[in-house]
N, C-alpha and C positions, 0 to 999 in steps of 0.2 A: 788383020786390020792394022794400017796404020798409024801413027801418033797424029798426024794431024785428021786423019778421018776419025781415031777415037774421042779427039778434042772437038769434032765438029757436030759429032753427034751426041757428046754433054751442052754443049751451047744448045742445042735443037731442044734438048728433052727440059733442060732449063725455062726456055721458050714456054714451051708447051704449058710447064709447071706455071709460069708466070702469068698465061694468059688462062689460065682454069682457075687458080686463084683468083684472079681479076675477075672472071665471071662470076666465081662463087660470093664473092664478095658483093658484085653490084646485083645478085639474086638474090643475097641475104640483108643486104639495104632494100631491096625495093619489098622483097614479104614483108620487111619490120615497117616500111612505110604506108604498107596497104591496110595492116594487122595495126597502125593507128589509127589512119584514116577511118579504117571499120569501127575500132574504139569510138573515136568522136563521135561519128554518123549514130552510134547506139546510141552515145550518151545525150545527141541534140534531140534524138526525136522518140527518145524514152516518155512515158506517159509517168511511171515513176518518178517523183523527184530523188535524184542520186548526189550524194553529197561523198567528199571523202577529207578526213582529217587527219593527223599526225597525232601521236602518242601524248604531246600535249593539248592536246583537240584544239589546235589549229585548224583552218578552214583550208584546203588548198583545191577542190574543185568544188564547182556550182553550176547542175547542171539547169538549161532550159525551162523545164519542168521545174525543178525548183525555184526558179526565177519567178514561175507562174503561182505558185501554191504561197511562196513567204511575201512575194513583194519585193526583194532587193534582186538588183543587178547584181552579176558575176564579180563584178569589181568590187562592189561594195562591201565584200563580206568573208573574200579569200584577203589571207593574211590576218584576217580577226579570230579570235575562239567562240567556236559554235556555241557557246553558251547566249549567245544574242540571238538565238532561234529561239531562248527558253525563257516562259515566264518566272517569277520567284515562287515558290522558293528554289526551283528546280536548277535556274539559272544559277545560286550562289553554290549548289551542291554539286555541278556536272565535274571539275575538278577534284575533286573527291573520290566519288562515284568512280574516275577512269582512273584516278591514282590506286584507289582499294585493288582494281582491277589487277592492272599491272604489279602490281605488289601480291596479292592472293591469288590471282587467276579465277576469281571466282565471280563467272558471270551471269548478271541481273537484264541487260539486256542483247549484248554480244552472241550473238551465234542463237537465241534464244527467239526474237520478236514480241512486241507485248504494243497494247493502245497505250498513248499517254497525249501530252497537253505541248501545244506548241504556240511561239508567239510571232506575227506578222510583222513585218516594217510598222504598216498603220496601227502596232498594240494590240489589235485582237488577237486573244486565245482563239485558238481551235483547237478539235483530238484528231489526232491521225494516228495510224497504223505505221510503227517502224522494225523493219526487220536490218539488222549491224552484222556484217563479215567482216572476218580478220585478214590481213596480208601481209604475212610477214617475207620482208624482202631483207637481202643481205648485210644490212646494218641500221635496220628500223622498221616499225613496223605501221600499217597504213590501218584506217578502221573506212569502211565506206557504208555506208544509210542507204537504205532504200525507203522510202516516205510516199503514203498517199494520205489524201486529206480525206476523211470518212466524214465531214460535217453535212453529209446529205444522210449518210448512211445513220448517225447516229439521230438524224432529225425525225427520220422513219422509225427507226427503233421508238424512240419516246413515243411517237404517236399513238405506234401498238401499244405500250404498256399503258398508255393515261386511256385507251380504247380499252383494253382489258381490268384497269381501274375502275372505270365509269360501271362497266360490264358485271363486278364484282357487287359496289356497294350498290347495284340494282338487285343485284340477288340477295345480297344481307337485308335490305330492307324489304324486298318480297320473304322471307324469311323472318322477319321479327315483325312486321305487319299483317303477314297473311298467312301464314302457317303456325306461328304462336296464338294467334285469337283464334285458329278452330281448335286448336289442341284444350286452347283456355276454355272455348266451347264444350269438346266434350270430360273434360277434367270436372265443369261443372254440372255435366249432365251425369255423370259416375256419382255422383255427390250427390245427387237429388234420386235416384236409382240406390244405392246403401241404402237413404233414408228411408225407403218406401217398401225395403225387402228385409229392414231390422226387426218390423213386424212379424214376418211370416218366418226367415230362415237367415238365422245368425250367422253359419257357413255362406249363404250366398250373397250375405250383408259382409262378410269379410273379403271376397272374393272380389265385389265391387268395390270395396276399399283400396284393395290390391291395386285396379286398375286404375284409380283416381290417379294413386301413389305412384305409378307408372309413367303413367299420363302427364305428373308435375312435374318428372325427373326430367323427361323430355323434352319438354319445353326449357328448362334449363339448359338442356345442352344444345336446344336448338339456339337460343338467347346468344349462347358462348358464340356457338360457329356463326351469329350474326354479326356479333360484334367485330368476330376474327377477321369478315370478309368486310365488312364497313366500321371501323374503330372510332366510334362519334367521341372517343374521348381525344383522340387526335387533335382532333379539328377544335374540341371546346376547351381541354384540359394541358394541351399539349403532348409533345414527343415521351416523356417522361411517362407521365399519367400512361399514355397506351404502352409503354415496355411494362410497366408492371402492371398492367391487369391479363397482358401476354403470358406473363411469368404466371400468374395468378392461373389464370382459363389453361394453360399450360399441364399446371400441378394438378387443379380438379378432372381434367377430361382423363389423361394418362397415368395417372398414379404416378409420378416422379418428384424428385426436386428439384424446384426451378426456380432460380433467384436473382431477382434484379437489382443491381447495386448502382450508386450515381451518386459521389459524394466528392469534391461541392457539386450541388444542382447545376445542369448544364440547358437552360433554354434555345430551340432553336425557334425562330421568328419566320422562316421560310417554311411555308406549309409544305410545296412540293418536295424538299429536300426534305424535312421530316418525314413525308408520307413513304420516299425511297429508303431511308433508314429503316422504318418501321417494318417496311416488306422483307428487307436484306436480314434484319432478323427475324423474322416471320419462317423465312424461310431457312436459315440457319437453323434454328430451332426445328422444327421439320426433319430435316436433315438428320441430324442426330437423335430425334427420335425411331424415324425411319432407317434408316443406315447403320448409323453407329449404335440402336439398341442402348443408348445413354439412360440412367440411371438417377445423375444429377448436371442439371444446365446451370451456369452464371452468364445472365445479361448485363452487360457490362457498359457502363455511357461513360466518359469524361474528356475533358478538355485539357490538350498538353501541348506549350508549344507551338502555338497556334495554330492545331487542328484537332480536331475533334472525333476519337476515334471510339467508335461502337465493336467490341466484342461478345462472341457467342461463344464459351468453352463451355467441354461436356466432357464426363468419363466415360466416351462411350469404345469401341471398338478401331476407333483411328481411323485416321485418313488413308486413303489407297492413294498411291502415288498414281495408278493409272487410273483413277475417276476422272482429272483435269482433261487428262488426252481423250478421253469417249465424249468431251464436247457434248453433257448435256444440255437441253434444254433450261432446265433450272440454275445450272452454274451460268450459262451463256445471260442469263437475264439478271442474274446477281451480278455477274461484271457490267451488263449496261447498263444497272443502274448505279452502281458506283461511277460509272463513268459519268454521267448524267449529273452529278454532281460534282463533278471534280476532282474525284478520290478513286481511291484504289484499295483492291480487293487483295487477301491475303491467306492463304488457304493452308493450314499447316497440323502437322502430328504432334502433339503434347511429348517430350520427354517421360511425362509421368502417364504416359496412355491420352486415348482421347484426342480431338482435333479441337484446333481454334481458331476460328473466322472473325478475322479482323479487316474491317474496314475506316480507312484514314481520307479524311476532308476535310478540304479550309477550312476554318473557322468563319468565313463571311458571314454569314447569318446565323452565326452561335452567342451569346452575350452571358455569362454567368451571374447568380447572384448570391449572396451570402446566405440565406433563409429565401425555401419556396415552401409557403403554407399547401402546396397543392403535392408536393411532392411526397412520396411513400416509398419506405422500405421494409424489406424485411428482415 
C-alpha cells in the first residue's frame, strides 16, 4: 500500500469514526430526551402527589397531583422550604428533624413511611400517608415525597370505631342493667334458700352460703367489665377519674400492680378525645397483660410543652420489634386513633425490660388546674 492510499484510508476510518460518534451521540440525546419526557409524563399524571426537595428542604418540584391535594401552583412553592406544607409545631421543627438526619443518619421518616398532619394553602390540616426516598447524586443529595391524602380513609376509620363505641357501651349497659339484676336476683334467692335450710342442715346452709358468696363475686366483676366497656365516669368525672378506676379494676380483676399517676392534674374538655385516650390506654394496658405477662403497670397523664402525653409502661417481657410489622388489628386501631386526634403513637422497649406506649397530642382541649377535688392517686 501506498502512502497516499495509506493516508486515504485513515481519512476514511476517521470519517466513519466521526459519523458513529455523531450518531452515538444524537441516540444518546434523544433516549435522555425521551427518558425525560417519560419522567414528566409520570410525574403529570401520577395520582400520588410527588414532591422533591434539596438537603435544605428546599422545594424544587411540585407535582400536578400535589397541586391538587395542597392547593398551591407549582410556582408558588418551588424555591420555598417545604416546611409551608406543615402545620406548627411540625412546621417550626422540619429543619431540625432533616438536619438530625443528615448529621446522624438516623431515619424517622426517610426510607421508612408513617401518617402524619399536613397544611393546605386555605390552612386546613389534613392526615395523609407519606412515604421519602433518598437520591444521592454526584455532589448533593435530593429527598422526594410521595403523598396521598387519607382524609376519606381516616373519615371511615372514625366511623367504625364511634360504630364499635356505641356498639360497646350498649353491651356495658346490657351488662350492668340486665345481667347484674338477675345475678342480684339469684344472690338473693341463695339468701333466702341458707335461711330456710339453717333449720334442717348447717352443711347445706353453708353450701348455699357458698353460692350467694359466689354469686356476689360475680356480679362484681361483671360491674368491672361493665364499666371497662362503658366508663360512665368519663363522661361525668372525667379523663383522670376513668384512668384510675382502670388502674383500679386493672389490679382487682388480674392480681398485679397498676398505678395511675397525673401530677399537676391535667383536664381534657373534649369528650371524644378523652374517650380515644381512654381506649389507647385501655388497650395498652391489655397488651401487657396479655403479651408482655407484666407484673406492674404505670398509667401515666401530663401535660409538657404544649402536648399532652399519656403513657402506659409495664415490667413486662418487652416489645418484639416484629409485632409493628404483623399489622395487628389492635395496633392498626391504636394508631387510628392517635391519629384521630392529632397525635402520635410510640411503641418502644424499656432499657430496664418492659415496653412503653406513649402517645403525644396537642394540648387544644387540655386546660390544667392547680387543685382537682375529683382527682385520685395512688
Amino acid at each position: 500500500m501506498s502512502k497516499a492510499e495509506l493516508l486515504a484510508w485513515i481519512r476514511q476510518l476517521r470519517s466513519r469514526h466521526v459519523m458513529r460518534t455523531r450518531t452515538q451521540r444524537r441516540r444518546a440525546a434523544t433516549a435522555l430526551g425521551d427518558s425525560a419526557e417519560r419522567l414528566r409524563a409520570i410525574l403529570e399524571t401520577a395520582v400520588e402527589g410527588i414532591i422533591t426537595i434539596d438537603e435544605r428542604g428546599i422545594i424544587e418540584s411540585f407535582n400536578p397531583a400535589a397541586e391538587r391535594i395542597f392547593g398551591y401552583r407549582a410556582k408558588e412553592v418551588i424555591g420555598k422550604n417545604v416546611s409551608v406544607l406543615m402545620p406548627s409545631p411540625h412546621r417550626e421543627q422540619h429543619d431540625t428533624y432533616l438536619g438530625n438526619y443528615l448529621h446522624t443518619g438516623h431515619a424517622k421518616i426517610i426510607g421508612i413511611g408513617r401518617e402524619i398532619v399536613a397544611r393546605r394553602k386555605n390552612g386546613t390540616v389534613f392526615p395523609m400517608d407519606l412515604s421519602v426516598s433518598e437520591v444521592r447524586l454526584a455532589d448533593r443529595r435530593l429527598f422526594t415525597g410521595f403523598i396521598r391524602d387519607i382524609t376519606e380513609r381516616k373519615r371511615l376509620e372514625k366511623e367504625i370505631l364511634e360504630i364499635s363505641e356505641r356498639e360497646q357501651r350498649r353491651i356495658g349497659h346490657d351488662l350492668h342493667d340486665g345481667l347484674c339484676q338477675h345475678l342480684a336476683g339469684i344472690e338473693l334467692m341463695s339468701q333466702v334458700l341458707e335461711q330456710k335450710l339453717a333449720r334442717r342442715s348447717k352443711a347445706a346452709a353453708a353450701r348455699a352460703s357458698d353460692i350467694a358468696k359466689n354469686v356476689r363475686e360475680a356480679i362484681g366483676h361483671t360491674r368491672l367489665l361493665a364499666r371497662g366497656l362503658s366508663p360512665v365516669t368519663l363522661e361525668s368525672e372525667g379523663l383522670m377519674s376513668a384512668l384510675q378506676e382502670l388502674a383500679l379494676s386493672t389490679e382487682k380483676i388480674f392480681r398485679v400492680t397498676c398505678r395511675f399517676d397525673c401530677d399537676p392534674p391535667v383536664l381534657v374538655s373534649d369528650f371524644p378525645a378523652a374517650t380515644h385516650l381512654f381506649r389507647l390506654a385501655q388497650e395498652a394496658v391489655s397488651n401487657a397483660l396479655k403479651h408482655g405477662q407484666a407484673k406492674r403497670i404505670l398509667i401515666r397523664l401530663k401535660e409538657e410543652r404544649g402536648q399532652m402525653i399519656l403513657s402506659v409502661i409495664d415490667n413486662g417481657s418487652g416489645f418484639s420489634p416484629q409485632r409493628p410489622k404483623s399489622k395487628g388489628m389492635g395496633l392498626r386501631i391504636m394508631q387510628s386513633r392517635a391519629g384521630m386526634i392529632g397525635g402520635t403513637l410510640a411503641i418502644e422497649r424499656n432499657a430496664a425490660g418492659g415496653t412503653s406506649v406513649t402517645v403525644r397530642t396537642p394540648n387544644v382541649a387540655v386546660r390544667q388546674k392547680t387543685s382537682n377535688p375529683h382527682a385520685r392517686k395512688n
